[in-house]
C-alpha positions as CSV (number, residue, x, y, z in Angstrom):
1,X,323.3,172.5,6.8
2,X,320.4,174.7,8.6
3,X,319.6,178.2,7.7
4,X,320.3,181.0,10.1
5,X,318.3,181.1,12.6
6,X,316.0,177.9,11.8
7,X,315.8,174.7,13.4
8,X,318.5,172.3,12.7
9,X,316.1,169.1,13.6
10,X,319.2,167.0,15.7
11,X,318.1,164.9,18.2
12,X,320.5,166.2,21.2
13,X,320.0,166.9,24.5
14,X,319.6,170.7,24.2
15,X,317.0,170.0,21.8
16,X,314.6,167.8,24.5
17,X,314.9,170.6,26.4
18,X,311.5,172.9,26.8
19,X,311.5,176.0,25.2
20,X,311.0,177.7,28.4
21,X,314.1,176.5,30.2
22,X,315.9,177.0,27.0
23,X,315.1,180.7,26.9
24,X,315.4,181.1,30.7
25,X,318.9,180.1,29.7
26,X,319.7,182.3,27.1
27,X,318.3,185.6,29.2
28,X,320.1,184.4,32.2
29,X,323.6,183.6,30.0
30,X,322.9,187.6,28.7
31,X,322.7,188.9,31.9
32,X,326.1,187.0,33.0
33,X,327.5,189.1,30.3
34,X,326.5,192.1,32.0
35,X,327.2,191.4,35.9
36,X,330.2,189.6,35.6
37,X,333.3,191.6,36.8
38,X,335.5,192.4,33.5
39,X,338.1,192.1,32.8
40,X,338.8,188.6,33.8
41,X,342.7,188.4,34.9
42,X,343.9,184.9,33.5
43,X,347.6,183.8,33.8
44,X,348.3,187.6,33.9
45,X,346.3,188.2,30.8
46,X,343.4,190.3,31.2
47,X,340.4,188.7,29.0
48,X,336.9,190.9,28.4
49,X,334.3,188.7,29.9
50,X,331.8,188.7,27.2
51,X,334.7,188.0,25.0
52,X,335.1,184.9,26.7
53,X,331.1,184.3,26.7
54,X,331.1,184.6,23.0
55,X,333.6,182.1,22.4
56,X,332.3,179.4,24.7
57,X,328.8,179.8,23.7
58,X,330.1,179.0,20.0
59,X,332.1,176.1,21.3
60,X,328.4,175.4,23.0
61,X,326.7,174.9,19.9
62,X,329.5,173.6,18.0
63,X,329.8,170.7,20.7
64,X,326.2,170.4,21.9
65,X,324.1,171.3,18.9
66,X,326.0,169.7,16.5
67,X,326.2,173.0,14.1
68,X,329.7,174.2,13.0
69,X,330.5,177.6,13.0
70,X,331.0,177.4,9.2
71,X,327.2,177.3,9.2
72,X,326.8,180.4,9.9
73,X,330.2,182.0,9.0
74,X,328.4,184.8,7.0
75,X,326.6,186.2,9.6
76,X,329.5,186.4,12.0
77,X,331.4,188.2,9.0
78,X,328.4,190.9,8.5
79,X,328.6,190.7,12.5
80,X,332.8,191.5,12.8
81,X,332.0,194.9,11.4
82,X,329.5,196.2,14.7
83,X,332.1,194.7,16.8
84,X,335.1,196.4,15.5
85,X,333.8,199.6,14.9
86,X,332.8,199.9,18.4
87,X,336.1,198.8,19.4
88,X,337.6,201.7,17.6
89,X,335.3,204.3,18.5
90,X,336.0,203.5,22.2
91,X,339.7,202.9,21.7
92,X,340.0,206.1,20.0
93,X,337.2,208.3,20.6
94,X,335.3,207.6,23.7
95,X,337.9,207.0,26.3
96,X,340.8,208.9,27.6
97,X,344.4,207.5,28.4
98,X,346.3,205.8,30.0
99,X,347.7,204.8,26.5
100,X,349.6,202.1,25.2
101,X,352.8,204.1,24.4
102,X,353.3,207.7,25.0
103,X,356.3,207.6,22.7
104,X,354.7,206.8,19.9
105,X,351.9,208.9,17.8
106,X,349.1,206.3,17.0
107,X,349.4,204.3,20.3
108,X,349.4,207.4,22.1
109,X,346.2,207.8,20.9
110,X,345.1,204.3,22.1
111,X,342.9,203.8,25.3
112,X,343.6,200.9,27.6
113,X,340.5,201.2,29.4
114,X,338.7,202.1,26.2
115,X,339.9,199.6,24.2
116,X,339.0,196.8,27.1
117,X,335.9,198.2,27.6
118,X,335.0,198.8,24.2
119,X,335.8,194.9,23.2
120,X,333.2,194.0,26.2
121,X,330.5,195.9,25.0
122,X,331.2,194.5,20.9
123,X,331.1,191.0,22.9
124,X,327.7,191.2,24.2
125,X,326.5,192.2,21.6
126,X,327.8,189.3,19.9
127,X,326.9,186.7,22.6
128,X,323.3,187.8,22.3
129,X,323.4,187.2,18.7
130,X,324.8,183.5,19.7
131,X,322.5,183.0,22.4
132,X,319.7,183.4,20.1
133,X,320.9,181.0,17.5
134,X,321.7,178.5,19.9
135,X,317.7,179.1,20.7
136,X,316.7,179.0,17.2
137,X,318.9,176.1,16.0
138,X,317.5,174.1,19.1
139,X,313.7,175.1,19.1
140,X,311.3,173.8,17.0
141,X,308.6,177.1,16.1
142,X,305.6,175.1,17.0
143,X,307.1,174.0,20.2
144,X,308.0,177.7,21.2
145,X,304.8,178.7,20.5
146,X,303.3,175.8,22.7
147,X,305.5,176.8,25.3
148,X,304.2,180.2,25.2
149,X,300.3,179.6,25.3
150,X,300.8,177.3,28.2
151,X,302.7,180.3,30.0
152,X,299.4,182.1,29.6
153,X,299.9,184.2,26.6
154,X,297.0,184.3,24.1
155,X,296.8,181.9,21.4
156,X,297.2,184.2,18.8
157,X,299.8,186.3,20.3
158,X,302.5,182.4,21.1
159,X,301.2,181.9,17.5
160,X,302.3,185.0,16.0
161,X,305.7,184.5,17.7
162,X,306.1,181.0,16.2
163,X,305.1,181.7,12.6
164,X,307.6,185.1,13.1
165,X,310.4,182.2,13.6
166,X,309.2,180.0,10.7
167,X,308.8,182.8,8.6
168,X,312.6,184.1,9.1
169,X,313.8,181.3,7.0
170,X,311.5,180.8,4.3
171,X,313.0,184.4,3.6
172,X,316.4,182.8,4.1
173,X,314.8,180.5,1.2
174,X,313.3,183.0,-0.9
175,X,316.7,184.7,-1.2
176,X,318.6,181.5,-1.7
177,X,316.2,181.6,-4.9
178,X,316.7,184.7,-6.1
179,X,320.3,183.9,-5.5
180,X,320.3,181.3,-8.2
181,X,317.8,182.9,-10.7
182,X,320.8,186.1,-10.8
183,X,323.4,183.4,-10.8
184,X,321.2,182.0,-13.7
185,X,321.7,185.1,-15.5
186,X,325.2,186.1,-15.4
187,X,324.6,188.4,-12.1
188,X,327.1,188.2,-9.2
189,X,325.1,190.6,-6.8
190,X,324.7,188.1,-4.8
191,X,327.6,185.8,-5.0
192,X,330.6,188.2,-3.9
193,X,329.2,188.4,-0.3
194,X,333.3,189.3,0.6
195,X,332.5,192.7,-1.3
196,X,330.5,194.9,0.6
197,X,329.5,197.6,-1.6
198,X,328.6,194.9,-4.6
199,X,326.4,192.9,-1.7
200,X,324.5,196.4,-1.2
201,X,323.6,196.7,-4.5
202,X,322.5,193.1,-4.2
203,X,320.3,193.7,-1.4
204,X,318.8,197.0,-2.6
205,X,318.5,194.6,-6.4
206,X,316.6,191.9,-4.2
207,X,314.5,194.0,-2.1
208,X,311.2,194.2,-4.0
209,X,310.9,190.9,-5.3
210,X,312.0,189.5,-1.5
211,X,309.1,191.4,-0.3
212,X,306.5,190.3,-3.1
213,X,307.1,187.2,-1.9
214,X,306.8,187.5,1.3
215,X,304.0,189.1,1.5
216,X,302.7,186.3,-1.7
217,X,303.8,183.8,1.6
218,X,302.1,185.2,4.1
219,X,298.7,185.7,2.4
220,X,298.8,182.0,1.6
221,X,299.5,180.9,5.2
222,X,296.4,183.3,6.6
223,X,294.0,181.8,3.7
224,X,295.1,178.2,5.1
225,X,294.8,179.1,8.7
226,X,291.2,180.4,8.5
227,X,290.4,177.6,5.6
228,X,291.3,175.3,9.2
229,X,289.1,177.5,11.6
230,X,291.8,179.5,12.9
231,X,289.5,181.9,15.0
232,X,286.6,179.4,15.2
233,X,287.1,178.9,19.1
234,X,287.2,182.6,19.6
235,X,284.2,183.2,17.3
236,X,282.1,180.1,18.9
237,X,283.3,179.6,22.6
238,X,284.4,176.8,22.0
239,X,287.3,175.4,23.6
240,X,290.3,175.2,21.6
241,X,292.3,171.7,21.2
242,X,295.9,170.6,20.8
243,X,296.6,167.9,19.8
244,X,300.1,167.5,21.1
245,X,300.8,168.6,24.5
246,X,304.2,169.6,26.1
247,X,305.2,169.8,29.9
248,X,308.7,170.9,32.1
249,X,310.5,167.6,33.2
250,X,312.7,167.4,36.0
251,X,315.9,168.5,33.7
252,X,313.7,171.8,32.9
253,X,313.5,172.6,36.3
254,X,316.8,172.0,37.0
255,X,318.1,174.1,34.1
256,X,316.0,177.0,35.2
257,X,316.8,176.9,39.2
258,X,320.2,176.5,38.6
259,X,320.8,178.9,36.3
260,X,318.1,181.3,38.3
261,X,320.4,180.9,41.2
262,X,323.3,181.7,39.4
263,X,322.2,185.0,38.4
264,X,320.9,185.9,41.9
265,X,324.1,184.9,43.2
266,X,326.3,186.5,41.0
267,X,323.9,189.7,41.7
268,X,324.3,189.6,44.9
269,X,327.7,189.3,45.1
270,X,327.9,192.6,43.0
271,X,325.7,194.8,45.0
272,X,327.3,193.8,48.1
273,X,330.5,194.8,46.7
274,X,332.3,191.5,47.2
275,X,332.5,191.5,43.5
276,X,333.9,195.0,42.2
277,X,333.9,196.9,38.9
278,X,337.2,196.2,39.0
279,X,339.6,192.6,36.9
280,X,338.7,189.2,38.7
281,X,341.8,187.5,39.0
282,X,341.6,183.8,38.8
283,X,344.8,181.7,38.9
């Protein structure tokens, strides 16, 4: 099974895709979850929008990435906390009545509108954090960096943004081993992840050898880059060369003017007010 946040290698269609339609995809797919009306009025059941965003871009790389939420089931447990909390603070705190029941004490202290609009803020959040797996799990790191040097960034700069996604799980790895040497020696710091307060302590435990060897990690891969004449072609003048080259097909532009045009649109339809604030009632 992949790591959070690395590649998972599958040979799908999402993962053909360029990195650059992939990520016009994800940005566009974010701001849906900010210009669509909510809530969404389904079968007289009112539905936050990014709600329903976070649950089909899961079903999105369940079906077409091939990677089951059971994956990456931890990091949507450390993620229910964020949500919920700011689910209560706006049920509770930040928004006044109308209330769920007057008659009784604790839902007379429930927001509606809070609670509906605190569940669409918790949701984007959460769809971001999706949207960016379903990047990750679908992007190879030398590939996204590619695709950012022939966008016209520096060489450097699309490199330093590739190794920063290569690098995220060999931490994933190094922690996996200290993980094991604990386990080794009678430790369950690491192994109750259910137990917040003994996971701390884990973390905290882990910290300082985690960051030994990272930085033991990334002094190696800068000895080897410059031992292969990293900076020669800055140095020289000399033209740098790639040996593999990557270009948009016709699916890349289609994803990215479709999904362009769907974000215009759905603009559009805001500003003009055809589109309010208010539920969109479908059925």
């Amino acid at each position: 099974m992949p790591a959070i946040y690395s590649y998972s290698a599958y040979k799908t269609w999402f993962h053909r895709l360029d990195a650059r339609s992939k990520l016009t995809f994800v940005f566009c797919y974010l701001l849906l979850a900010f210009l669509l009306p909510t809530p969404i009025v389904i079968a007289g059941i009112s539905w936050p929008t990014p709600f329903l965003l976070f649950v089909l871009m899961i079903f999105l790389v369940w079906w077409g990435v091939r990677v089951n939420p059971r994956t990456y089931m931890p990091f949507l447990l450390y993620l229910a906390p964020i949500i919920l909390g700011l689910m209560f603070a706006h049920t509770f705190m930040l928004n006044e009545c109308p209330c769920l029941n007057e008659s009784t004490p604790v839902l007379r202290s429930m927001s509606v509108a809070g609670f509906l609009f605190g569940t669409a803020v918790a949701f984007r959040l959460g769809a971001m954090a999706i949207c960016f797996l379903f990047f990750s799990y679908t992007t190879d790191p030398f590939e996204w960096g590619l695709s950012m040097y022939k966008a016209g960034i520096p060489y450097k700069g699309a490199f330093m943004f590739a190794s920063a996604m290569r690098f995220y799980p060999l931490l994933q790895e190094e922690f996996i081993t200290i993980q094991d040497a604990l386990k080794a020696r009678g430790s369950d710091l690491l192994v109750k992840w259910y137990n917040p307060v003994r996971l701390m302590w884990g973390v905290l435990t882990t910290a300082i050898p985690m960051g030994l060897g990272g930085l033991r990690r990334s002094r190696n891969i800068a000895l080897s880059m410059e031992l292969r004449g990293f900076s020669f072609p800055e140095e020289t003048g000399v033209q740098r060369q790639l040996f593999r080259d990557i270009q948009l097909r016709p699916a890349d532009y289609i994803i990215i003017g479709v999904w362009v045009a769907i974000v215009i649109i759905v603009a559009l339809l805001r500003l003009t007010g055809i589109w309010s604030a208010g539920p969109l009632v479908l059925g």
